[in-house]
N, C-alpha and C positions, 0 to 999 in steps of 0.2 A: 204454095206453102202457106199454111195459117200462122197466124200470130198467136202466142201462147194464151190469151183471152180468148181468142174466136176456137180454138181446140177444148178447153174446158168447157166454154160454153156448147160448144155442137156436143160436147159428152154427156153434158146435163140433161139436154135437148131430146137424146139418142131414148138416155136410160127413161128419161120421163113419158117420151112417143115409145116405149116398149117397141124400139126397131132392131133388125137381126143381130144376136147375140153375137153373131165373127165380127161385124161392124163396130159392135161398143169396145168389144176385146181391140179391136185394130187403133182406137182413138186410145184408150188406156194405156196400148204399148207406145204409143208416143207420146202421151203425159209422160210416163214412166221416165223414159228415156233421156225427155226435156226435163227431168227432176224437177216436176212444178209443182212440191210440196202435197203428194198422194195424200200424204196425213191429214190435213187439214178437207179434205175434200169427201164427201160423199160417195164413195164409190160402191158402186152393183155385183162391177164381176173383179 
C-alpha cells in the first residue's frame, strides 16, 4: 500500500513519463477514492 504522498507523487510521475493511459486512470481511481483533494491537483485523465 502507498501512502497518500507516494500515490500523488507516482501520478505526477506517470502523467509526466507519458506511461500507459489504464495505469494513470488506475492511480487516479485511488486518488479519487482516498478523496486527496482532486481539485487542487493537476490532473490528465
Amino acid at each position: 500500500m502507498l501512502s497518500d504522498e507516494m500515490l500523488v507523487d507516482s501520478y505526477h510521475l506517470a502523467v509526466e513519463l507519458k506511461l500507459e493511459r489504464d495505469f494513470i486512470k488506475l492511480l487516479l481511481a485511488e486518488i479519487k477514492k482516498r478523496k486527496l483533494g482532486t481539485q487542487q491537483m493537476n490532473l490528465a485523465y
